[in-house]
PADO-541219 format. One record per residue (C-alpha): residue in three letters; x, y negated, z; chain. Coordinates in steps of 0.25 Angstrom, whole numbers. Example, Ala and Ser with C-alpha at 12.3 -4.5 7.8 and 13.67 -1.06 7.14 Angstrom:
// PADO-541219
+------+-------+-------+-------+-------+
: resn :    c1 :    c2 :    c3 : chain :
+------+-------+-------+-------+-------+
:  ALA :    49 :    18 :    31 :     A :
:  SER :    55 :     4 :    29 :     A :
+------+-------+-------+-------+-------+
END
This chain:
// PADO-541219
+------+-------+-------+-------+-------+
: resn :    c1 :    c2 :    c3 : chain :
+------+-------+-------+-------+-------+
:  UNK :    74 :   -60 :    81 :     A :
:  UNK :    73 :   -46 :    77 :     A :
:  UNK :    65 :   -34 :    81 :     A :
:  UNK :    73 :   -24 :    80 :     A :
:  UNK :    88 :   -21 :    82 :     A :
:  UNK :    98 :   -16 :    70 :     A :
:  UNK :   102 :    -1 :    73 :     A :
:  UNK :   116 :     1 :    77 :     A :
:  UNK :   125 :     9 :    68 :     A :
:  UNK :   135 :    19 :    73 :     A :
:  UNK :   141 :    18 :    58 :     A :
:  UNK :   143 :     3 :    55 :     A :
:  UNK :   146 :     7 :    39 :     A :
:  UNK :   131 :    12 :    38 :     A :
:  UNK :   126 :    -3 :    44 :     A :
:  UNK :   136 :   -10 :    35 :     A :
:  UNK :   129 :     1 :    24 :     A :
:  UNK :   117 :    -2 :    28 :     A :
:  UNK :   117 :   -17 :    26 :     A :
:  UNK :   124 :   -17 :    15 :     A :
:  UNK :   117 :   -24 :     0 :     A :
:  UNK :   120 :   -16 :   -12 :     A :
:  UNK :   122 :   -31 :   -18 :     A :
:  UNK :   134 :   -32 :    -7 :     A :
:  UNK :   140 :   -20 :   -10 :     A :
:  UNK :   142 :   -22 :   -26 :     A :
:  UNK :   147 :   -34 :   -22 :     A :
:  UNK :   156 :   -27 :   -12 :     A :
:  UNK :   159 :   -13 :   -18 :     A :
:  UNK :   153 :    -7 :    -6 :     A :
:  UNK :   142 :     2 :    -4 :     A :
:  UNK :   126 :    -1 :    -2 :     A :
:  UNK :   116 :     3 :     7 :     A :
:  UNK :   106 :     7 :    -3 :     A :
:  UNK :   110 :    21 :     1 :     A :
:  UNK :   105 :    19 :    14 :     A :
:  UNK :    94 :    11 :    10 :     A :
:  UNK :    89 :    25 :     3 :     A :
:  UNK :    91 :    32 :    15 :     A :
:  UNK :    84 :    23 :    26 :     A :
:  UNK :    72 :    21 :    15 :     A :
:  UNK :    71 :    37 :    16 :     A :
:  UNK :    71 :    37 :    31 :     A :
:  UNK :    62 :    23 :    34 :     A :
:  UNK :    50 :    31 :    24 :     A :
:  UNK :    49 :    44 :    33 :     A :
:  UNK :    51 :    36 :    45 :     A :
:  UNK :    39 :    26 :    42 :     A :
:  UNK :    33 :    39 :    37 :     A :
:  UNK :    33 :    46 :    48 :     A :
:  UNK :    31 :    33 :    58 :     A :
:  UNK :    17 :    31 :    51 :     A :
:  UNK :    12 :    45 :    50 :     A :
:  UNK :    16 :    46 :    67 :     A :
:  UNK :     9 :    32 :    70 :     A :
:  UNK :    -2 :    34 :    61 :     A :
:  UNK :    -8 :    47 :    62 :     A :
:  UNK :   -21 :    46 :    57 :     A :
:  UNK :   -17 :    38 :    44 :     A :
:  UNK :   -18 :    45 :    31 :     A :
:  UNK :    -6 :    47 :    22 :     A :
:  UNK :   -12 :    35 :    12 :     A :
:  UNK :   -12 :    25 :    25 :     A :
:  UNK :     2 :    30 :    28 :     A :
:  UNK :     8 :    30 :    14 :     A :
:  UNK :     6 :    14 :    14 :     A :
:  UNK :     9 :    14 :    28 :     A :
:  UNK :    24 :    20 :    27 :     A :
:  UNK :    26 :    10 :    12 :     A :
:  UNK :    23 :    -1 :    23 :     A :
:  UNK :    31 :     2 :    33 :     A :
:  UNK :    44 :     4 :    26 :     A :
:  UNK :    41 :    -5 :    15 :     A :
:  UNK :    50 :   -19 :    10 :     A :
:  UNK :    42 :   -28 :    18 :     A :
:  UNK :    44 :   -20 :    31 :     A :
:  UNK :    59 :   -15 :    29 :     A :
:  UNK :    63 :   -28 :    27 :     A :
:  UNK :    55 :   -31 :    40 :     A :
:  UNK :    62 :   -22 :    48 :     A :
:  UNK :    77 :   -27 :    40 :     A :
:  UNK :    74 :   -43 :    45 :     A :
:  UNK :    70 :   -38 :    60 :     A :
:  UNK :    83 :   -31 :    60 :     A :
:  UNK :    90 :   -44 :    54 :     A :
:  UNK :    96 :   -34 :    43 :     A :
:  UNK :    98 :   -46 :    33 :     A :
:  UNK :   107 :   -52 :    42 :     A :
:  UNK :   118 :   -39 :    39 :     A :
:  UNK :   115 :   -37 :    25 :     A :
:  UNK :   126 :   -38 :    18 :     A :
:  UNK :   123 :   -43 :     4 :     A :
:  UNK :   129 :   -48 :    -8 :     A :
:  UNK :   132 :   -63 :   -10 :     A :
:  UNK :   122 :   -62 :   -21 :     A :
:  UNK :   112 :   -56 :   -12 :     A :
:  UNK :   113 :   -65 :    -3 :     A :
:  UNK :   111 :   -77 :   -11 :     A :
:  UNK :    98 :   -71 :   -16 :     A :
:  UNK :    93 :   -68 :    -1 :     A :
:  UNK :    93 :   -56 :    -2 :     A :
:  UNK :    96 :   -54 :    14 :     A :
:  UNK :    82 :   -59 :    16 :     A :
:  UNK :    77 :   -49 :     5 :     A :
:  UNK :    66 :   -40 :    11 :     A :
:  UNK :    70 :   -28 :    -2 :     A :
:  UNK :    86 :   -33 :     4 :     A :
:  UNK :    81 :   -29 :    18 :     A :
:  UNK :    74 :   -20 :    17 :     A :
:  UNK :    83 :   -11 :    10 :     A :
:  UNK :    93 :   -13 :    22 :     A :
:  UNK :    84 :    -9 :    32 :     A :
:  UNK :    82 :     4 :    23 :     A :
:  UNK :    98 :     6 :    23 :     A :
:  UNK :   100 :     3 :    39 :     A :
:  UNK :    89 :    14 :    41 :     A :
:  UNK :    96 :    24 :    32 :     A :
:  UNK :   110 :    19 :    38 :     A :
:  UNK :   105 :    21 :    54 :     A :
:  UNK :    98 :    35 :    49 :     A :
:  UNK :   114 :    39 :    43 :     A :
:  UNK :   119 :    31 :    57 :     A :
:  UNK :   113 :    38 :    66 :     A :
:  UNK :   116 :    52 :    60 :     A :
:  UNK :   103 :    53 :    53 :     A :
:  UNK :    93 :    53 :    67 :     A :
:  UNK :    80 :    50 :    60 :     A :
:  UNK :    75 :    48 :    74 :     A :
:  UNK :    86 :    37 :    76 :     A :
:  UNK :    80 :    30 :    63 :     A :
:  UNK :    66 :    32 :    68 :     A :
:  UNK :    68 :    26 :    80 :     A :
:  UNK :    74 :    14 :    76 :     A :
:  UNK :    62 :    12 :    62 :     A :
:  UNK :    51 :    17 :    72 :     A :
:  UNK :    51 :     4 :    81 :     A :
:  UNK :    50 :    -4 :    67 :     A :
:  UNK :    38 :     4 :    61 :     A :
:  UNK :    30 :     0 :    75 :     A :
:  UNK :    32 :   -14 :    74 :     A :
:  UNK :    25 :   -15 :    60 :     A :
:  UNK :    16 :    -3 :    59 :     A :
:  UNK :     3 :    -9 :    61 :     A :
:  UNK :     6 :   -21 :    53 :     A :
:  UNK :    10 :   -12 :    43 :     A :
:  UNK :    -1 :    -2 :    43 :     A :
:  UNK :   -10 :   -13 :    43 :     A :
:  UNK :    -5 :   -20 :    31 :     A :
:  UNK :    -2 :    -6 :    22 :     A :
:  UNK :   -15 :     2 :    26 :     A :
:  UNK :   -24 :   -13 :    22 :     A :
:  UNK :   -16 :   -14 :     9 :     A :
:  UNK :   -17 :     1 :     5 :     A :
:  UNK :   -31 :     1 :     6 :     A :
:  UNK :   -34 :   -13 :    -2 :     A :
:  UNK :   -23 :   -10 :   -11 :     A :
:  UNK :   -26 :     5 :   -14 :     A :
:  UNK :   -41 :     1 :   -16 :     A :
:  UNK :   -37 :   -10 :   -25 :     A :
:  UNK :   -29 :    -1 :   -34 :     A :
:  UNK :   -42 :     8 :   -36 :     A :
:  UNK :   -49 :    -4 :   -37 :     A :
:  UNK :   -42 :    -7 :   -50 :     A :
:  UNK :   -38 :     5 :   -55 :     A :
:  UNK :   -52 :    11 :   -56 :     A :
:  UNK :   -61 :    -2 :   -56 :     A :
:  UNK :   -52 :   -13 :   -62 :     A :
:  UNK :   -52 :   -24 :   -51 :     A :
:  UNK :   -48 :   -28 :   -38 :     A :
:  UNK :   -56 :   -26 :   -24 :     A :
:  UNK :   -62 :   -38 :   -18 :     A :
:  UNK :   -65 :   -37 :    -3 :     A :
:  UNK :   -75 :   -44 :     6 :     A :
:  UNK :   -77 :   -46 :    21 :     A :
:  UNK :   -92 :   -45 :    21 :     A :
:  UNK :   -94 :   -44 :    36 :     A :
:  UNK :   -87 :   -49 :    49 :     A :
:  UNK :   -93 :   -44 :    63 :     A :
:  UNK :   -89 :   -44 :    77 :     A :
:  UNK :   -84 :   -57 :    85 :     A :
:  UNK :   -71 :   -65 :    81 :     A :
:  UNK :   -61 :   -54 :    90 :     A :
:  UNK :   -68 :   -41 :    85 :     A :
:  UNK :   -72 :   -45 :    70 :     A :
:  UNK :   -76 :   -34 :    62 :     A :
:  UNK :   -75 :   -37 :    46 :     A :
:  UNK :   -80 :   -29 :    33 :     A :
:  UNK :   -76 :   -28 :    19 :     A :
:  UNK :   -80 :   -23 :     7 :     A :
:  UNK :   -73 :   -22 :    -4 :     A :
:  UNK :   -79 :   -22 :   -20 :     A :
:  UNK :   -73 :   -21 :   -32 :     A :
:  UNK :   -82 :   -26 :   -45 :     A :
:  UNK :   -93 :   -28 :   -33 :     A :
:  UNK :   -94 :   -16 :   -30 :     A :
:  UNK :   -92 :   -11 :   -14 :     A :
:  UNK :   -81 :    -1 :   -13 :     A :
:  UNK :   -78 :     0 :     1 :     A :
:  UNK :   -81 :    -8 :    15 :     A :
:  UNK :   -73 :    -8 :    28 :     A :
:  UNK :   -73 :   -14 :    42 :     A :
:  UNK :   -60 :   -20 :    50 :     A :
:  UNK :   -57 :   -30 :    62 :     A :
:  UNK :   -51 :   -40 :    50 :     A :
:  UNK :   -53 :   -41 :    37 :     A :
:  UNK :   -42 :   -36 :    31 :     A :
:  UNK :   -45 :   -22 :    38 :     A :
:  UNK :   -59 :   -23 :    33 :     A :
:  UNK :   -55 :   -23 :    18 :     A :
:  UNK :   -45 :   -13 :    21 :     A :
:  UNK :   -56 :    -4 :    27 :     A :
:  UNK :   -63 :    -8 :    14 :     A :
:  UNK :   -54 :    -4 :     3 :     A :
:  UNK :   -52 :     8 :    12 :     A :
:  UNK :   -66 :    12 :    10 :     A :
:  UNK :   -67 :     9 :    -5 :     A :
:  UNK :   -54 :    19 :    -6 :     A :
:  UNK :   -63 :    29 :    -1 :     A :
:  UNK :   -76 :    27 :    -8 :     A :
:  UNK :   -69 :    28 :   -21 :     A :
:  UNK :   -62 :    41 :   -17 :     A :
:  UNK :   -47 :    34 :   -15 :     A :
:  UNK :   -48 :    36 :     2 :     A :
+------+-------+-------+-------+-------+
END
């Protein structure tokens, strides 16, 4: 059962557009949404922009940054695309349909991309129609989002220091575990060669090693 409902078109040709593969449309001399797909890209960047400078206002620009690549990312569009059951519309070639590509999450989330630009065009370009129908979407995976991008961003970017400037990868290590089994306070350190580079406290592990990499960012002046 999906979450959310498709949007309802005034202009039936912008759905059809909207759904339409470029793999179908060679092989039916008709055009492709890629156009649209351009468009609703545009439009789903500054949205998510906006959403997250709005719902996070104490977060700097290089928390954000990952934030907004998450939020609109593959993974996520194409997430959106199966709630709204978009595979079942797409209109493919038989080619493409024999290689699943209905079930493709760079397939779906493409589409998505083309039905967000087609319902900007549909609605007479009301951004504020757009936003309200994406903002709803946002809310329902922000935090796992922002939970996920902000822990990668910190490991990955210290990582990338790591072996730019010292040649090998971080090892991190819980070293402490406080507190009873529903309030548990955990820390890590993370070393690189041995050395301590950065320690941090969190309510699980993960959330320690990111408050870890987070330090060692800025105790080598990256932070």
């Amino acid at each position: 059962m999906s979450t959310f409902d498709l949007p309802t078109f005034a202009d039936k040709n912008l759905w059809q557009l909207a759904i339409t593969h470029k793999s179908y449309a060679k092989e039916n001399d008709c055009e492709d949404n890629e156009r649209l797909e351009f468009l609703g890209d545009a439009i789903l960047t500054f949205l998510s922009g906006e959403y997250l400078y709005q719902r996070y206002p104490d977060r700097p620009e290089g928390e954000l940054t990952p934030l907004r690549a998450a939020l609109v990312d593959e993974n996520q569009l194409s997430y959106f695309a199966s709630q709204l059951q978009l595979q079942k519309y797409l209109c493919l070639s038989r080619g493409a349909e024999n290689s699943d590509s209905r079930n493709s999450k760079r397939v779906l989330c493409s589409t998505f991309e083309a039905l967000i630009g087609a319902y900007f065009l549909d609605s007479g370009q009301n951004i504020e129609t757009i936003r309200s129908y994406v903002v709803p979407m946002f809310d329902s995976v922000a935090d796992t989002v922002s939970e996920t991008a902000i822990h990668v961003n910190y490991k990955s970017r210290f990582q990338i220091w790591s072996l730019e400037q010292l040649g090998e990868v971080p090892t991190y290590q819980i070293i402490a575990a406080s507190g009873p089994d529903h309030a548990k306070q955990f820390t890590a350190e993370v070393r690189v060669k041995g050395l301590l580079y950065g320690r941090g406290k969190g309510k699980r592990k993960q959330d320690a090693e990111k408050k870890a990499a987070q330090a060692a960012l800025k105790n080598v002046g990256v932070e």
